[in-house]
matplotlib code that plots the C-alpha trace (Angstrom):
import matplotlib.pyplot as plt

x = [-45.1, -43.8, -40.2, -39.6, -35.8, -34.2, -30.4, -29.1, -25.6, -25.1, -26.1, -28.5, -26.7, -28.5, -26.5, -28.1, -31.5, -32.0, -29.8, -32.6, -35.6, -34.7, -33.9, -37.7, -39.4, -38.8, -41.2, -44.1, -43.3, -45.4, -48.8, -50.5, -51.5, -48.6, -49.8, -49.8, -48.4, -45.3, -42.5, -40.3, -36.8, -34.0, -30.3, -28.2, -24.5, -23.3, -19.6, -19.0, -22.5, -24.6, -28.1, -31.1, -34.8, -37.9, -41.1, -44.3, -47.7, -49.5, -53.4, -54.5, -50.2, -47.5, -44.0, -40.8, -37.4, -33.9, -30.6, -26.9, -24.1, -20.5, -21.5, -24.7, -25.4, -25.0, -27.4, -29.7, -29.9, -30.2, -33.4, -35.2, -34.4, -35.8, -39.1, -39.3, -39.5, -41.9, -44.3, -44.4, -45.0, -47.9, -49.2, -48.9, -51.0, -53.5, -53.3, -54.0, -56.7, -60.6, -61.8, -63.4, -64.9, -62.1, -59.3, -56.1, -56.7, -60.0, -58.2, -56.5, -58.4, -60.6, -57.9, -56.9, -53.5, -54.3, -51.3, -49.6, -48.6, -45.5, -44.5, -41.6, -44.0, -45.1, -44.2, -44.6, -47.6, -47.3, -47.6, -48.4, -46.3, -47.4, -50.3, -49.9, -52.9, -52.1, -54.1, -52.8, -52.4, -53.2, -49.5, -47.8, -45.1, -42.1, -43.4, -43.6, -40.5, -39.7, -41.4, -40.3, -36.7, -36.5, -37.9, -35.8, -38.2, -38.0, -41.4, -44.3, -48.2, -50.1, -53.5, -51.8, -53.3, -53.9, -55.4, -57.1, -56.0, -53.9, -50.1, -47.4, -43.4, -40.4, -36.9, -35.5, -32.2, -30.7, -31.3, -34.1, -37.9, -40.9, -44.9, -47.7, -50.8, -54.1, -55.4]
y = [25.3, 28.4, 30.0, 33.4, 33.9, 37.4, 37.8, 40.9, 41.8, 38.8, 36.9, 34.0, 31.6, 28.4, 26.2, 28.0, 28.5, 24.7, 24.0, 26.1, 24.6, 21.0, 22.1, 24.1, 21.2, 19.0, 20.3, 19.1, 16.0, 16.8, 17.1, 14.6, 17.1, 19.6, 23.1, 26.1, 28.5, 31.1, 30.4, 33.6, 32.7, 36.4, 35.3, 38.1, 38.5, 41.1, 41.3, 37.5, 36.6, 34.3, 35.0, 33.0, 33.9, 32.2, 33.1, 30.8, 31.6, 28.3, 28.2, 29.5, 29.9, 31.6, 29.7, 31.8, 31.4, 33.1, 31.3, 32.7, 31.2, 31.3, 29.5, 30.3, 26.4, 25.6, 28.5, 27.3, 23.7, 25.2, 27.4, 24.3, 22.3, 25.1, 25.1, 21.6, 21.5, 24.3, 22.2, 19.1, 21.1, 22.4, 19.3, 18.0, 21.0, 19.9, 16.3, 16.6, 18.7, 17.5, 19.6, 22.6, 25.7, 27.5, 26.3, 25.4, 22.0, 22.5, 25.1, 22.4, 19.7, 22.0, 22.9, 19.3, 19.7, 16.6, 16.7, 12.9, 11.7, 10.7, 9.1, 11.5, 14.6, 13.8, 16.7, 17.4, 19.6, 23.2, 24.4, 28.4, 28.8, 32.4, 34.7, 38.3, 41.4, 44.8, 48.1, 49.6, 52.7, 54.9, 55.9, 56.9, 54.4, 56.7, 56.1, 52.4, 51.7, 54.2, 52.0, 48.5, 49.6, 51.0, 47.1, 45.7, 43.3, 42.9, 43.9, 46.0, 45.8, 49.2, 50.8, 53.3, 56.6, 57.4, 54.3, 53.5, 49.6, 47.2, 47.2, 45.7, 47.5, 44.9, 45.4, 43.6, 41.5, 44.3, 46.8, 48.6, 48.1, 46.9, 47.9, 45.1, 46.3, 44.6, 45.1]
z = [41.8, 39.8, 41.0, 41.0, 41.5, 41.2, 42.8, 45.0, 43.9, 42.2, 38.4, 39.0, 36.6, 34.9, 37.4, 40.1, 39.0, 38.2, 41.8, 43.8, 42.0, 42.3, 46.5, 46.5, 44.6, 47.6, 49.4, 46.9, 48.4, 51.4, 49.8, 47.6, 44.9, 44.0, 45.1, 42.9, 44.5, 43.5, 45.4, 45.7, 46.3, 47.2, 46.5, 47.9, 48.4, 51.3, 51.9, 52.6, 53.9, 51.0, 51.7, 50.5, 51.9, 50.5, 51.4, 49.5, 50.2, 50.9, 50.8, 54.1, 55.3, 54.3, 54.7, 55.1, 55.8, 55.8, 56.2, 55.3, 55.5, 53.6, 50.5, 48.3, 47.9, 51.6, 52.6, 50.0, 52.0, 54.9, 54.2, 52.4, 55.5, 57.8, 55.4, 55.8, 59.2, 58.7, 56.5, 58.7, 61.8, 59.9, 58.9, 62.4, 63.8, 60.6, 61.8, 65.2, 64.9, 63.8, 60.7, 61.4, 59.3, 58.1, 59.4, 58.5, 57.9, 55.7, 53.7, 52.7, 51.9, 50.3, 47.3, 46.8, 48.8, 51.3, 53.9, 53.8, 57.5, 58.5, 61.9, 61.8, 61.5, 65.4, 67.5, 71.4, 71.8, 72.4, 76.2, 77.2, 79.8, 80.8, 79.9, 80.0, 80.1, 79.7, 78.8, 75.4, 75.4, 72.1, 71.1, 67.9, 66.1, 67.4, 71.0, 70.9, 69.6, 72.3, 74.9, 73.6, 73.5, 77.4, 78.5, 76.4, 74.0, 70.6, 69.8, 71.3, 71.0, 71.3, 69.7, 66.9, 67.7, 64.2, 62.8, 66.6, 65.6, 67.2, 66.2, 66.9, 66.3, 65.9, 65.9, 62.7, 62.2, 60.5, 63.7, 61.9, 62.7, 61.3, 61.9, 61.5, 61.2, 60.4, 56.9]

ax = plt.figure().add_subplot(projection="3d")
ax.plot(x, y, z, "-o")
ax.set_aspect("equal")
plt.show()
């Protein structure tokens, strides 16, 4: 795995470079062959908060996580144990389900990366407790961040006007919002 490190208000030293690479390498532990993918790791310092988010793009996944905490090294555990319970609830998901045509689980197997099973890695299943079905109603970004903030949600689904695609507006950590849309 290559590692990409770049620090926000503050020097990536030697110590910490070769502190967050031995933490990220752990998670090659979780597939027999050790994937290749780029593993971009954001040290930031804000006023007291030490933030670490890492975000590597998996064949057929992408893996992210954010912790922050009071120390840079503790944050930096924190995140790597968030990915790993990431990873094995992946894997379960891989494990529990028979191979089929482009999923996960093939993606996988196809690029060598062979999930290893663990009896730790069993999880309860997930469980939709409620279905929702609504019209969605061709609307402007303004609007739906409009509309999610008067119910109260953290995110809205609509059909953008000007694309005529499903999106979705979210309201970040930070306070500001985001816009998916499909590429």
């Amino acid at each position: 795995m290559n590692y990409v490190i770049r620090g926000n208000n503050l020097e990536v030293t030697e110590a910490l470079r070769n502190f967050v690479e031995k933490k990220i390498s752990r998670l090659e532990k979780y597939f027999d062959t050790p994937p290749s993918a780029d593993a971009h790791i954001a040290l930031s310092v804000i006023r007291d908060d030490h933030k670490v988010e890492v975000t590597i793009p998996f064949p057929g996944v992408l893996v992210r996580a954010e912790e922050k905490s009071a120390d840079m090294y503790a944050s930096i555990d924190l995140v790597v144990e968030k990915l790993e319970r990431q990873i094995r609830k992946y894997k379960t998901k891989i494990n529990r389900k028979p191979r089929q045509e482009g999923s996960l689980r093939s993606q996988l197997y196809e690029n060598g990366n062979t999930p290893a099973t663990s009896v730790e890695d069993e999880e309860e299943p997930i469980e939709v407790v409620r279905t929702k079905r609504f019209q969605l109603k061709p609307m402007d970004v303004e609007e739906a961040i409009m509309q999610m903030e008067m119910l109260g949600h953290n995110f809205f689904v609509f059909t953008n006007a000007d694309t005529d695609e499903i999106n979705v507006v979210y309201r970040r950590k930070d306070g500001r919002y985001g816009l998916i849309e499909p590429e």
